[in-house]
Structures are given as C-alpha cells and as structure tokens.
N, C-alpha and C positions, 0 to 999 in steps of 0.2 A: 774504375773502382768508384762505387758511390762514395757520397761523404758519410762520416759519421752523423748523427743526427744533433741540431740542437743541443746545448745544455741549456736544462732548463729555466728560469730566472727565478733565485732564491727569493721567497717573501723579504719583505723589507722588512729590518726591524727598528724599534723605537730604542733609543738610547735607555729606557727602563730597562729594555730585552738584554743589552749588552751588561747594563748596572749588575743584572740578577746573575747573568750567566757568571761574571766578573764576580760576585760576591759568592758561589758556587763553587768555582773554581778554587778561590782563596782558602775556603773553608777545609774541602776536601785535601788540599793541599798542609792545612795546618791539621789536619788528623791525623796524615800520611808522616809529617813530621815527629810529630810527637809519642805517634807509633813508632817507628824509628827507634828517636830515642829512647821507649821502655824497653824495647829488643834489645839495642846493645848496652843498659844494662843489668840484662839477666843474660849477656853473655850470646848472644842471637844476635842474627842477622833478619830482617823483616820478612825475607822471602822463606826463612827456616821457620818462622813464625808461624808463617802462612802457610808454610807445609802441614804444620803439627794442625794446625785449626781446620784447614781442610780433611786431614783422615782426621780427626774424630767428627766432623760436621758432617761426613758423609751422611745422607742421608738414610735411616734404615739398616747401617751397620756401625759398626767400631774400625774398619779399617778401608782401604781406598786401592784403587790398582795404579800403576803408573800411569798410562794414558788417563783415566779419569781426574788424576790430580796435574796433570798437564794441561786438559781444558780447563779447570779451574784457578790456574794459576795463570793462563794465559800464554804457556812456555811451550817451547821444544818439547820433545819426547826425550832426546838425551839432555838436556841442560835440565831436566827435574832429576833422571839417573845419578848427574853428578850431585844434584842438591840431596837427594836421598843416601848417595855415597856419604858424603859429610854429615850428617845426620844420622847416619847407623855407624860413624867414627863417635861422634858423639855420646853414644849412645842411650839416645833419644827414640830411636823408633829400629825396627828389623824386618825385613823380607821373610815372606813366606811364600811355598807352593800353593798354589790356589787349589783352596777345597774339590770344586766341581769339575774346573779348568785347569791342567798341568800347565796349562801357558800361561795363565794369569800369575802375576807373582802378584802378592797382597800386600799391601805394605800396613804393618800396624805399630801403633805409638807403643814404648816400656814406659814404665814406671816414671821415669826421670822426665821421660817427653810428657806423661798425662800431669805431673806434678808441675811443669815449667808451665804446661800450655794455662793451666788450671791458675795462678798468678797471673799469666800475661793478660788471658780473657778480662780475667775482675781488673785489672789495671783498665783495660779498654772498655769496659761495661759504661761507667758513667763519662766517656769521653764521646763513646758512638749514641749513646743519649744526646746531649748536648749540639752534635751536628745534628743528629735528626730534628731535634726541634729548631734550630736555627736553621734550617733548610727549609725546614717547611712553612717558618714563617718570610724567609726572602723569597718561594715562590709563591707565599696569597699577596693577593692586590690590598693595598690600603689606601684609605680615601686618603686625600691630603685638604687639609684644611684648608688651605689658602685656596686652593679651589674646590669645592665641592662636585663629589661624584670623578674627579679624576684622581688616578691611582698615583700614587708617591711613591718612592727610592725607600726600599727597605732601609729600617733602622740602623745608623751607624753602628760599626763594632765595638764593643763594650771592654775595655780590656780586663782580661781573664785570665786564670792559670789551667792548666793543663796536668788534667792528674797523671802523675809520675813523671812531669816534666822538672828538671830543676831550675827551671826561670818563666817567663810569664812568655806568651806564644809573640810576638811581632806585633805591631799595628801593620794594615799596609804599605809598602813601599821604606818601610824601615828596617835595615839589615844588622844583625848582629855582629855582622863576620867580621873582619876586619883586614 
C-alpha cells in the first residue's frame, strides 16, 4: 500500500498574522454574543433568529425550503425540521405545499415572525456595521511609527456598548461570569 502523500508545510506566519486573526476571532465572537443576548430578549433563541432572517433573506423570494435553510444554517436536515417545529409552535412562521413542487414544502414567516424579525434586524443593523468597520480596519496594514514602512498591531480595543446589550461587551481575557 503506498503512503499517503506529504502534508504540505503551511506558510509561516508573523505574530501580526496571529494578532489579526486573534482580533477577528474576538470580534466575531463578541457579535455572536451580543446577538445572543438580543434573541433571548425578544424571547428567541439565536438559531430561531437565524431561521426567520434566513426565509425572509432568501434571495428572490419571501419564503425558503427546508433543505435550502439547512445549507444556510449550516445544520442537519432534521435538526432545522425540529427548529421549524418550534417555530410554527410559536407561531412565527408556517409550512406550505410547494407551488410547482408537491415535495417541496415552503416554509414562510406570519405576521408575528416578519414583526419579531423586523426588531431583531434594526437591533443588529448598527452592531453588524460596527464589526464591519473594525474588521476591515484590523485587516489593512498600518505603518507603525517607530519604525517606518513596517506594518503595526491593529489598534487596541476601545471599550464600547453593544446595542441592545445591557452592559458593555468584555475587554479581552476578562470574564464577567463568575
């Protein structure tokens, strides 16, 4: 039996690379937070969130099929069935027979889902702003003065609040929990 081949040897990276990727992570991870908590308090769970925001985001329609909101959720085929179970208990969103396709079942948001999602969105409007521009400026290079022409450690973190959070987001390596 031959061998496998090689693994190939990852570029090296400069501790800058790890700084950015590390400041990235944090970031993403304090939106994912604070999403969170606006969900649970309008009474959602993050991933019911992200159902409702999925069918109405579909592209080119108002409503989404199971498999399709299963690639975009990143899930099972049945663990979205059960999340949509929950969700038409709610009653947030409802199954239909699919127009063209009898096998397609359609899943579309009521009234209650397009009014919840309709708050949750504007709660995260100027939150997903805010990462974007602090992402985009921890991936541009900035000269660092002390030495010219070499690139510096993005800007330390600023502390900040978090719209619809009710306390201010962490520094890193500082835990609220107790």
């Amino acid at each position: 039996m031959p061998s496998p081949p090689p693994i190939p040897r990852s570029p090296t990276l400069a501790k800058q690379d790890y700084e950015r990727l590390s400041q990235f992570r944090y970031r993403l991870r304090q939106f994912l937070r604070a999403s969170e908590t606006m969900c649970r308090r309008h009474g959602l769970t993050l991933l019911q969130y992200q159902l409702l925001l999925h069918v109405m985001g579909f592209e080119g329609r108002d409503w989404a099929s199971i498999g399709e909101l299963a690639e975009r959720l990143q899930a099972h085929h049945h663990g979205v069935v059960a999340l949509v179970d929950r969700c038409e208990e709610l009653g947030l969103l409802r199954r239909r027979a699919g127009r063209e396709d009898q096998r397609v079942v359609e899943i579309h948001l009521l009234r209650k889902g397009r009014q919840l999602l309709a708050q949750l969105a504007a709660l995260h409007k100027e939150e997903r702003r805010a990462l974007l521009q602090e992402l985009a400026a921890v991936d541009a290079p900035t000269v660092s003065p002390a030495q010219p022409g070499r690139p510096c450690a993005a800007p330390p973190d600023r502390p900040r609040r978090v719209s619809g959070a009710t306390s201010p987001v962490p520094k890193a390596g500082v835990s609220r929990e107790k």
